[in-house]
C-alpha positions in Angstrom: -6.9 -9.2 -21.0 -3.4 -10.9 -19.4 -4.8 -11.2 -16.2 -6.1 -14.7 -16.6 -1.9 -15.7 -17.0 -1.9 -15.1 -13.0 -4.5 -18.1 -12.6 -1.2 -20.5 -12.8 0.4 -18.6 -9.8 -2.5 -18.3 -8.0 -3.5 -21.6 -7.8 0.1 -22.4 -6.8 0.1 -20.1 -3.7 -3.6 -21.5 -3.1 -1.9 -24.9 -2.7 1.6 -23.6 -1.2 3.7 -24.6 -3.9 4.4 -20.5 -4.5 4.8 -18.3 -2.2 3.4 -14.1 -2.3 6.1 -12.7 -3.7 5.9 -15.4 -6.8 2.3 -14.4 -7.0 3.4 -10.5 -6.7 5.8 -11.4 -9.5 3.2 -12.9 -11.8 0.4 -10.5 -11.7 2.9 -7.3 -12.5 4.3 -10.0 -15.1 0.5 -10.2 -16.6 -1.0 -6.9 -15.8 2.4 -4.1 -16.8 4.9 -7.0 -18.1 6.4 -4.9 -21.3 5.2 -1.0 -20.4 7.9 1.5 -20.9 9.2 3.5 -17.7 8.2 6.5 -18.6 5.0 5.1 -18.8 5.2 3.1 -15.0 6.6 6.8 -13.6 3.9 9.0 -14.8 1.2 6.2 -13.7 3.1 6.8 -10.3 2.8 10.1 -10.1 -0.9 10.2 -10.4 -1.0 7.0 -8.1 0.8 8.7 -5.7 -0.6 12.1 -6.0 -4.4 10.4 -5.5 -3.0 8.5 -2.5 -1.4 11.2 -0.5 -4.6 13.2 -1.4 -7.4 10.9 -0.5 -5.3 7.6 0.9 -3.6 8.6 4.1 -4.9 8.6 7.6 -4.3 12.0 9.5 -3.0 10.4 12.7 -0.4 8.3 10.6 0.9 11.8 8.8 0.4 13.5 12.6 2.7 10.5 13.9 5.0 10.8 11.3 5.5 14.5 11.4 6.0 14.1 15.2 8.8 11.7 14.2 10.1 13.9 11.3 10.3 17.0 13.9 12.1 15.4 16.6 14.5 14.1 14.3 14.0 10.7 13.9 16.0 8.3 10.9 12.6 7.7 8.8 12.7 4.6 7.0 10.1 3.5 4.9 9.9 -0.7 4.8 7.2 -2.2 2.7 6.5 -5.4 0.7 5.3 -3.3 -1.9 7.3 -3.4 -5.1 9.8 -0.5 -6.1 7.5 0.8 -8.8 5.6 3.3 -6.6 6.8 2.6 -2.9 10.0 5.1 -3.6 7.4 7.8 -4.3 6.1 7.7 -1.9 8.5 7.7 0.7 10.5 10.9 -1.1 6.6 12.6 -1.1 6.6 11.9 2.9 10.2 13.1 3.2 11.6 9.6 4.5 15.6 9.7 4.2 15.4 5.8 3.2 12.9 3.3 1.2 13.0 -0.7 1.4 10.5 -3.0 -0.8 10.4 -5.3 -3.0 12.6 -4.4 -6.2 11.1 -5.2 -9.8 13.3 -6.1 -12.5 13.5 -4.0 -15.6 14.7 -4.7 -19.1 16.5 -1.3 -20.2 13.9 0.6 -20.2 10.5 -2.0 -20.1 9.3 -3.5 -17.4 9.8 -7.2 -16.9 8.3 -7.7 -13.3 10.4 -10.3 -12.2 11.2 -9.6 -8.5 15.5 -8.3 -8.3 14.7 -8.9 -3.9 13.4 -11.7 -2.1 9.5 -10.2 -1.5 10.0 -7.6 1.4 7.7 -9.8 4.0 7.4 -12.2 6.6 11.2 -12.9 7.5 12.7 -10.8 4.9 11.3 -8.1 6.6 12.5 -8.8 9.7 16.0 -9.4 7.6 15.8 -6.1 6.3 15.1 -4.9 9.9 18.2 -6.7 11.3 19.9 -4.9 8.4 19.0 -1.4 9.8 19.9 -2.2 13.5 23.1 -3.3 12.0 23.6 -0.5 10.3 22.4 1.8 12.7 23.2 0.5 16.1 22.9 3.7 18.3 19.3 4.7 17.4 16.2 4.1 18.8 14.1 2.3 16.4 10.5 2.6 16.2 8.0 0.6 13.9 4.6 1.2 12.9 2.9 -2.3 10.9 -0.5 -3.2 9.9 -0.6 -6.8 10.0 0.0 -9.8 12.0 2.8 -11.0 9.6 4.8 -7.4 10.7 5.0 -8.9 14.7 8.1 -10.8 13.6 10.3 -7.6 12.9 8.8 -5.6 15.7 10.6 -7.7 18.4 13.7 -6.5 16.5 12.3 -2.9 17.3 12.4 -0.7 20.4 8.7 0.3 20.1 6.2 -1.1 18.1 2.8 -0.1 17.0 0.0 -2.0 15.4 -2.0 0.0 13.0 -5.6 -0.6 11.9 -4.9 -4.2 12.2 -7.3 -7.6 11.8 -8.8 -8.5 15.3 -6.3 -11.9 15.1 -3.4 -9.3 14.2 -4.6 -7.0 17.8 -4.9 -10.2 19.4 -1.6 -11.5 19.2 -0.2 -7.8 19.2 -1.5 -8.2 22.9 -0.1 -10.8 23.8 3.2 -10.0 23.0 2.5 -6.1 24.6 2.4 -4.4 21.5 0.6 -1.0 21.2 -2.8 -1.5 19.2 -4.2 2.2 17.5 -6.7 2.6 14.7 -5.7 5.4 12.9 -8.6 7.5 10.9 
């Protein structure tokens, strides 16, 4: 019933007066604007629960095992707001989570973004951030879109995921391991 209150936003970033993370903002605004957080956690845990069950590729939990057993730093970067990503990065055991925060009011959800939206250049930020703070690892980075080719030349190895033909062909231009994970 709220979700017509994202048309504003929408047409905004349509017309590039707003960018995604207003829209991000507005829909979690329309849609959960309000809902307690006990609420937004147990929602979670099913969410996450169905996606680890039925959501994940096997070569992407393969890869990230192989990572997990030779002791790698895993760090789990995502636009995706702080509601669920968090989840599931303690569910795949990774020692550090960075998204997109949402603000709350005590204890209800208000939806206005507390980060810049965890994309584009603020990803690449965020990246910069974790070379900073960790200068003697190797870093690896595993994206699904053309928009992550920014922070992976901030990376030692990078690898394209499942991602749009345009994505694969710029990946290749820039040398950039394509895969398609199933």
């Amino acid at each position: 019933m709220r979700l017509p209150q994202v048309i504003p936003a929408l047409a905004a970033f349509a017309l590039g007066r707003a960018d995604r993370g207003a829209l991000k903002s507005s829909a979690i605004r329309a849609v959960m604007a309000g809902y307690g957080r006990s609420e937004i956690e147990q929602w979670t845990g099913e969410f996450v629960t169905r996606l680890l069950q039925r959501g994940t590729h096997a070569d992407g939990l393969a890869a990230l095992e192989a990572h997990r057993s030779a002791g790698d730093f895993l760090v789990l970067l995502s636009a995706s707001p702080d509601l669920y990503v968090p989840a599931i990065g303690r569910a795949l055991g990774f020692a550090q989570t960075l998204c997109t925060g949402i603000q709350w009011n005590g204890d209800r959800l208000d939806g206005h973004l507390t980060t810049p939206n965890r994309r584009d250049v603020e990803k690449t930020r965020c990246v910069a951030q974790l070379r900073r703070e960790h200068p003697s690892l190797r870093m690896v980075a595993y994206g699904n879109a053309a928009s992550d080719l920014e922070h992976f030349a901030l990376v030692d190895h990078a690898t394209l995921v499942n991602g749009s033909a345009r994505a694969r062909r710029a990946a290749a231009g820039l040398d950039i391991d394509c895969v398609t994970w199933h």
